[in-house]
C-alpha distance (Angstrom), angle and dihedral (degrees) to the residues before:
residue distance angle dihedral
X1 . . .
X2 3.91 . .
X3 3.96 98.9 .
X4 3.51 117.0 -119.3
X5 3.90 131.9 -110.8
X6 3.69 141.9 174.8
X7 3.70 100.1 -126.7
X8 3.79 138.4 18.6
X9 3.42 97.0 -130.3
X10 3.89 93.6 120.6
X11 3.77 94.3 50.3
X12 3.82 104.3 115.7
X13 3.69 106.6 179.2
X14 3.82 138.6 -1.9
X15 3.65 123.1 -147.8
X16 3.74 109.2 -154.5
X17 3.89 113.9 -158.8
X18 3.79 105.6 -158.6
X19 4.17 124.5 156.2
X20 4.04 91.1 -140.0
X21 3.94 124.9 10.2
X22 3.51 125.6 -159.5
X23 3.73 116.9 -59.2
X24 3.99 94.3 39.7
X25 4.16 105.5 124.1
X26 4.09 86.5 -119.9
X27 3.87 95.0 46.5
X28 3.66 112.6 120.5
X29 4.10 138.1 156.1
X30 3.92 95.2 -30.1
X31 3.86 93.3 53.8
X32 4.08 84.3 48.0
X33 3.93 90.5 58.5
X34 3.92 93.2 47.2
X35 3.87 95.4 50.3
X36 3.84 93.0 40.0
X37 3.53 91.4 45.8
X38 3.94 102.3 40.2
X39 4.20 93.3 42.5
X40 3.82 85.8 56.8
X41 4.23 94.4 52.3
X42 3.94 81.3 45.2
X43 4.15 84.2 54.0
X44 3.93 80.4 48.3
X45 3.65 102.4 53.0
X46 3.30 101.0 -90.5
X47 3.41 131.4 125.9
X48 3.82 117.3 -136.9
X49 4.24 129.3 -169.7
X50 3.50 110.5 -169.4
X51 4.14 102.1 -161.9
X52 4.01 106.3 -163.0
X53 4.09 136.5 151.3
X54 3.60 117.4 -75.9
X55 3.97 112.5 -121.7
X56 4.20 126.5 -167.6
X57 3.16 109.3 -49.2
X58 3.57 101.1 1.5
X59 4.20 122.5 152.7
X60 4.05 104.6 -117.7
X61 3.84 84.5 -137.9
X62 3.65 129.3 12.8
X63 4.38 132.7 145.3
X64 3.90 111.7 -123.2
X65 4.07 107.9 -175.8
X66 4.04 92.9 -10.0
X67 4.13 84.0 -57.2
X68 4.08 109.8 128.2
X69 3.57 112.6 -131.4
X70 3.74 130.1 -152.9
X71 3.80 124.3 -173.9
X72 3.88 118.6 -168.2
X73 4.32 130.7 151.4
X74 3.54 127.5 -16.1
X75 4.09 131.9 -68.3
X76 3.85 92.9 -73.6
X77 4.47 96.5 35.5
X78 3.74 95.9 43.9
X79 3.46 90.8 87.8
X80 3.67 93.0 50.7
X81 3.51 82.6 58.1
X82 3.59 108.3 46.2
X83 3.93 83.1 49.4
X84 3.92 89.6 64.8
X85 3.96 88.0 32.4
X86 3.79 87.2 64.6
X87 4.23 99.9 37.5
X88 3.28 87.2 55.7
X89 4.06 96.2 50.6
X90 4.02 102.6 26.3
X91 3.34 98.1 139.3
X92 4.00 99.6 47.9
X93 4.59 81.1 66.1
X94 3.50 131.9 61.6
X95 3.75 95.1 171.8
X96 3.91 136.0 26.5
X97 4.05 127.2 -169.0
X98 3.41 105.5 -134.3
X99 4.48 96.5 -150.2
X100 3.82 97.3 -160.7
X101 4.13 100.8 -164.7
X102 3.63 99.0 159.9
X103 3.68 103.1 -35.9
X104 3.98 120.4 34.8
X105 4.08 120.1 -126.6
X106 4.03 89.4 -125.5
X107 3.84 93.1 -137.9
X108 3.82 77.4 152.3
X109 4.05 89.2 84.6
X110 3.67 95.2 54.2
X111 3.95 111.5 15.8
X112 3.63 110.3 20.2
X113 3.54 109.6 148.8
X114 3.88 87.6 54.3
X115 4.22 91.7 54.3
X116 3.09 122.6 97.5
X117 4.14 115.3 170.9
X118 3.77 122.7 -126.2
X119 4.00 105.6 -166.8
X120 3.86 124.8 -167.2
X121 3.62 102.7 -173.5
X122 3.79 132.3 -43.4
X123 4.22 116.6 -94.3
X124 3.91 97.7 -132.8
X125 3.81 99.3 133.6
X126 3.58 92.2 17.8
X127 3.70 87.9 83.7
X128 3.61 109.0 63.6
X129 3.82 89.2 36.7
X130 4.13 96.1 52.1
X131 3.83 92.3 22.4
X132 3.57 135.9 71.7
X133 3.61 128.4 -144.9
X134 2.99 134.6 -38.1
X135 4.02 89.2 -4.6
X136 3.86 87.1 74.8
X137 3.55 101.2 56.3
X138 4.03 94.0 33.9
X139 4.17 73.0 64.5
X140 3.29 108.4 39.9
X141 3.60 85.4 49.3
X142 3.81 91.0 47.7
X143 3.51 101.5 42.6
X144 3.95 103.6 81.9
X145 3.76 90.7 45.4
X146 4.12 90.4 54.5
X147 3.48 88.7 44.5
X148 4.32 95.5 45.0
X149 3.79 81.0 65.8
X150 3.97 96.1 67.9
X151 4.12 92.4 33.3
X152 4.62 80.8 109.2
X153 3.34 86.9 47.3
X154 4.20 120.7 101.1
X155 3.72 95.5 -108.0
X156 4.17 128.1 -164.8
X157 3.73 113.4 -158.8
X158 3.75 126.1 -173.2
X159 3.70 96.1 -128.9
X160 3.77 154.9 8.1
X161 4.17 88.2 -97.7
X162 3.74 96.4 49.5
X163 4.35 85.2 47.2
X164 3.71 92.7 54.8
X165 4.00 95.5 37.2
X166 4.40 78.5 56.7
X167 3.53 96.1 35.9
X168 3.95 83.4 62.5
X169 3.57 96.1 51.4
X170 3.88 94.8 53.5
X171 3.71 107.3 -85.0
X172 3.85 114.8 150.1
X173 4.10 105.7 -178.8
X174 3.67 112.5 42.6
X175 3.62 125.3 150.2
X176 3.69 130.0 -170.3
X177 3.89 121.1 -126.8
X178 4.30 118.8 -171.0
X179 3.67 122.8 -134.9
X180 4.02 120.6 -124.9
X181 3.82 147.1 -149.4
X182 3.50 140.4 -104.3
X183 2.99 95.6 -141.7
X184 4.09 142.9 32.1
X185 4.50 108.2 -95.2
X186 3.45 106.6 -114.8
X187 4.33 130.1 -173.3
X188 3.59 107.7 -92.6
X189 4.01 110.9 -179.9
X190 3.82 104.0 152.2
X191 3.34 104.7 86.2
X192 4.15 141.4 167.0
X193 3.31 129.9 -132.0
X194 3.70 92.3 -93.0
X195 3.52 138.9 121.7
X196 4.23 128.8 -178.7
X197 3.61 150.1 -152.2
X198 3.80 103.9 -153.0
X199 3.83 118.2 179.9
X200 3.99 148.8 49.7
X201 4.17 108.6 -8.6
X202 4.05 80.7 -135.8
X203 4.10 120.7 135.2
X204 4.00 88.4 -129.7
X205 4.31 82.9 61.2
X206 3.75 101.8 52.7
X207 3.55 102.7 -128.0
X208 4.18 90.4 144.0
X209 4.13 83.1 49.9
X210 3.82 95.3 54.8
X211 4.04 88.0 46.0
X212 4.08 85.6 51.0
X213 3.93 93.8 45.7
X214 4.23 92.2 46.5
X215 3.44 80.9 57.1
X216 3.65 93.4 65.7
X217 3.37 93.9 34.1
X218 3.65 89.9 50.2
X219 4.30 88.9 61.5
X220 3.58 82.2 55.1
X221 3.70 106.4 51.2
X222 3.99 109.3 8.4
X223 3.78 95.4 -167.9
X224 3.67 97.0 71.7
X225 3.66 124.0 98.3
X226 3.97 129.4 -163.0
X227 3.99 130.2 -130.3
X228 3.56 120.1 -160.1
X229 3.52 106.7 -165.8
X230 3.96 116.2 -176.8
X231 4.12 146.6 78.7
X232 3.22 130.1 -108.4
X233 3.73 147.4 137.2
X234 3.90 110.8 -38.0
X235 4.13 93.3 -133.2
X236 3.53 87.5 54.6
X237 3.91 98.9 43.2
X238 4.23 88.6 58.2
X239 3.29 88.3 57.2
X240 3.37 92.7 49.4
X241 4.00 89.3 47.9
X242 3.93 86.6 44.9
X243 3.70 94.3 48.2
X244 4.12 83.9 59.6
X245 3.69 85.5 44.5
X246 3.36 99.0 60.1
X247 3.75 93.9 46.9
X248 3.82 90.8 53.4
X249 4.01 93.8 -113.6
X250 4.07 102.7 124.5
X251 3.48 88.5 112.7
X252 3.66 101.2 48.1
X253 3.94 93.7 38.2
X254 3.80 128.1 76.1
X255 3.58 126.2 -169.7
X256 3.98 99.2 -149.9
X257 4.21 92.1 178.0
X258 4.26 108.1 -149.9
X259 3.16 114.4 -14.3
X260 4.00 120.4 -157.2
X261 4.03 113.7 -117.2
X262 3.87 90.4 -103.2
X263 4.33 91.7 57.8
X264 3.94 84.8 38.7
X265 3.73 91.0 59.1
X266 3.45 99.0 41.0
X267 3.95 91.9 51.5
X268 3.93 90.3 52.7
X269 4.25 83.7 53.1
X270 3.49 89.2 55.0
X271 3.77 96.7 32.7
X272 4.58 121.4 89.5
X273 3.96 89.2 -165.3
X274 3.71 141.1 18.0
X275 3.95 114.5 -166.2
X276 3.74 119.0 -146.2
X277 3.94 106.2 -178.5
X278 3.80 91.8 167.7
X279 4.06 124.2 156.2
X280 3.53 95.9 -138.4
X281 3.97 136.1 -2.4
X282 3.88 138.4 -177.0
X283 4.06 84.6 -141.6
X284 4.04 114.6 -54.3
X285 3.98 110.4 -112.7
X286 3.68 83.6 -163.0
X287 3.59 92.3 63.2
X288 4.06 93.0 51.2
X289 3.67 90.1 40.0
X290 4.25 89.6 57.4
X291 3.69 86.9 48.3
X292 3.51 95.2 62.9
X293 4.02 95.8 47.9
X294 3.85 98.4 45.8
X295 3.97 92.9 -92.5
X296 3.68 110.7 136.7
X297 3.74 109.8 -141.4
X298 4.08 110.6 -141.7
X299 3.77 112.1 -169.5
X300 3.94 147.7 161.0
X301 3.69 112.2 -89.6
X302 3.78 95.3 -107.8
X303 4.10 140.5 134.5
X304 3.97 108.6 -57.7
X305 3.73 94.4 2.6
X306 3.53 85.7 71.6
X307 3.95 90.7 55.7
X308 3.80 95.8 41.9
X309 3.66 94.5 41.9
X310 3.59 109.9 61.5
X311 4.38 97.4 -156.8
X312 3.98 114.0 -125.4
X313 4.08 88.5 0.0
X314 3.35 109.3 68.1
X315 3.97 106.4 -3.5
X316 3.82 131.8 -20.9
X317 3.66 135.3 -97.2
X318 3.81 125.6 -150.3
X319 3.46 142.1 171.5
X320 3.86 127.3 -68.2
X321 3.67 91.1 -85.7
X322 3.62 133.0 103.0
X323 4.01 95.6 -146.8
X324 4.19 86.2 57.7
X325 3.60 84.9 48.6
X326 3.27 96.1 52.8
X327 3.57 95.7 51.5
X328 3.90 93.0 45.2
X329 3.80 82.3 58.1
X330 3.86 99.6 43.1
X331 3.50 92.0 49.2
X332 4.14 98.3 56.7
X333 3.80 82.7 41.2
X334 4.03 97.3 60.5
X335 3.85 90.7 37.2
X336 3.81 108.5 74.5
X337 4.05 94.0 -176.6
X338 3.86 96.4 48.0
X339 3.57 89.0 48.0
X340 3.95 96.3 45.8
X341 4.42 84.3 41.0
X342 3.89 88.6 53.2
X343 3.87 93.0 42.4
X344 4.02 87.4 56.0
X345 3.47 96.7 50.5
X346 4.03 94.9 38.4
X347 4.21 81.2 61.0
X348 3.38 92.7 51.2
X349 4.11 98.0 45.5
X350 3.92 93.2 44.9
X351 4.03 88.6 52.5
X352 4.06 88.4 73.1
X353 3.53 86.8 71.6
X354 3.65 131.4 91.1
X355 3.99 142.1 153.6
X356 4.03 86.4 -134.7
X357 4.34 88.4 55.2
X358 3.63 85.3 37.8
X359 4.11 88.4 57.3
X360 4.03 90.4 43.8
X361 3.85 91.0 57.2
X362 3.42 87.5 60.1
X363 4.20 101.9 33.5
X364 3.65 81.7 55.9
X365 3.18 104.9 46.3
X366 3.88 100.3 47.7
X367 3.80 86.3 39.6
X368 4.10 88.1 77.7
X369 4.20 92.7 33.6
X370 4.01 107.1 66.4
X371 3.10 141.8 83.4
């Protein structure tokens, strides 16, 4: 067991194990919370490697925000690499974060009373929408037995549904940490007649849902128009553009492809809803980050959208359906003092979070797990 202390000031250097860091094309919310985190201990003091896969075009080694990054192998090999990485420079780290997204590191096997496990969100569904067969059930049958091997481990989870989905498999010290903004909310009441999809064009995120509910919604109110606002695989993104095709919504949908952080926050000013029909999520920064710009987030009733979306307070759930999302978004649309109500409150909830609280969760944590 990692012994415990009061402070952190011994910790030297912190070895975060992470399969894509910040500026990889794929990185999303959980590569946000390791370089907002890990640029803050480096503020502190504190030295921080962030070990990740190397992607096209990728420096092997670079510094983003005083944070050391090292690039080696793919998605799967990086952690074949970080594992000779570390062997090779033992010494130089008295604690590693083991990022599980999917698939863990397994610094168990050869430093495991420097691990500690930082845990996003469990795959489960993920599988047999990112997978295909019979990959996805070889890991969704693998998954709770990788992850039964860190349930000793001190364990930081990103919300209350990832905690109980761990407590179940075993796990005995888990923490939850909150996510935070770049920016401060602020009341946003003049709005278009817009609503958005913003986020991965991946199955497992519902992009092709959110197209099929504007549909309906579309019957309802014919003024509004959709943005889908994401990359993704080109094959997939036709379909997507067919799929809107098909239901005679070219002109009223517009592929926008990624959009940078200032365009993204912009759109959610001008935006009433955004629609997050995802399987699965660790807690959906978007979601927060509509709350505190008048956006109502509408979403399926789902693991960490159910945490970040507080139902009938600051946005709706509904079931995993796109006609009961539709109707969850028609009716805040026709009802001008339930949206406004919901907007108020969704200011209000999304000014709890931070990127300095989301730092403490983690400063204080560690601080009792090293050695």
């Amino acid at each position: 067991m990692l012994k415990k202390t009061r402070t952190h000031s011994h910790l030297k250097n912190i070895l975060w194990l992470s399969w894509r860091d910040i500026k990889n094309p794929d990185s999303g919310g959980a590569e946000k919370v390791a370089i907002e985190a890990a640029s803050r201990f480096v503020r502190d003091q504190i030295p921080v490697t962030i070990f990740s896969s190397h992607f096209a075009n990728a420096k092997k080694q670079e510094k983003i925000r005083g944070v050391k990054i090292i690039r080696r192998g793919g998605l799967i090999t990086c952690r074949l690499f970080a594992f000779l990485y570390y062997i090779r420079r033992a010494r130089e780290f008295d604690l590693i974060i083991d990022e599980i997204n999917t698939i863990p590191f397994f610094s168990i096997f050869y430093a495991k009373h420097k691990t500690i496990t930082l845990i996003h969100q469990l795959a489960r569904e993920y599988w047999f929408t990112q997978t295909i067969w019979p990959i996805s059930l070889i890991g969704f049958w693998l998954e709770p037995f990788w992850l039964r091997l860190y349930r000793s481990r001190p364990t930081l989870a990103l919300s209350v549904s990832t905690k109980a989905d761990l407590v179940n498999l075993g796990f005995t010290n888990v923490k939850i940490y909150q996510i935070g903004l770049d920016f401060k909310p602020q009341l946003v009441t003049k709005k278009e007649n817009l609503i958005l999809y913003i986020g991965r064009l991946i199955p497992a995120k519902g992009p092709q849902d959110a197209i099929c509910a504007f549909g309906e919604i579309k019957n309802v109110l014919p003024k509004f128009r959709l943005i889908v606002a994401g990359k993704g695989k080109s094959n997939f993104i036709k379909s997507l553009k067919k799929l809107a095709s098909n239901l005679k919504l070219e002109n009223s949908v517009k592929f926008a492809g990624f959009v940078p952080q200032p365009t993204k926050i912009n759109l959610l000013k001008k935006s009433k809803i955004v629609l997050i029909p995802s399987v699965r999520e660790g807690w959906c920064l978007v979601a927060t980050e509509a709350n505190a710009l008048g956006c109502i987030p509408i979403g399926y009733n789902v693991p960490g959208l159910k945490n970040s979306i507080k139902s009938g307070y600051s946005g709706l759930l509904t079931k995993n359906n796109t006609h009961d999302l539709a109707q969850a978004a028609t009716s805040i649309l026709q009802n001008q003092n339930l949206r406004l109500k919901l907007i108020e409150n969704g200011i209000l909830w999304s000014k709890k979070f931070t990127w300095k609280n989301c730092y403490l969760d983690f400063k204080s944590f560690i601080s009792k797990y090293h050695n």
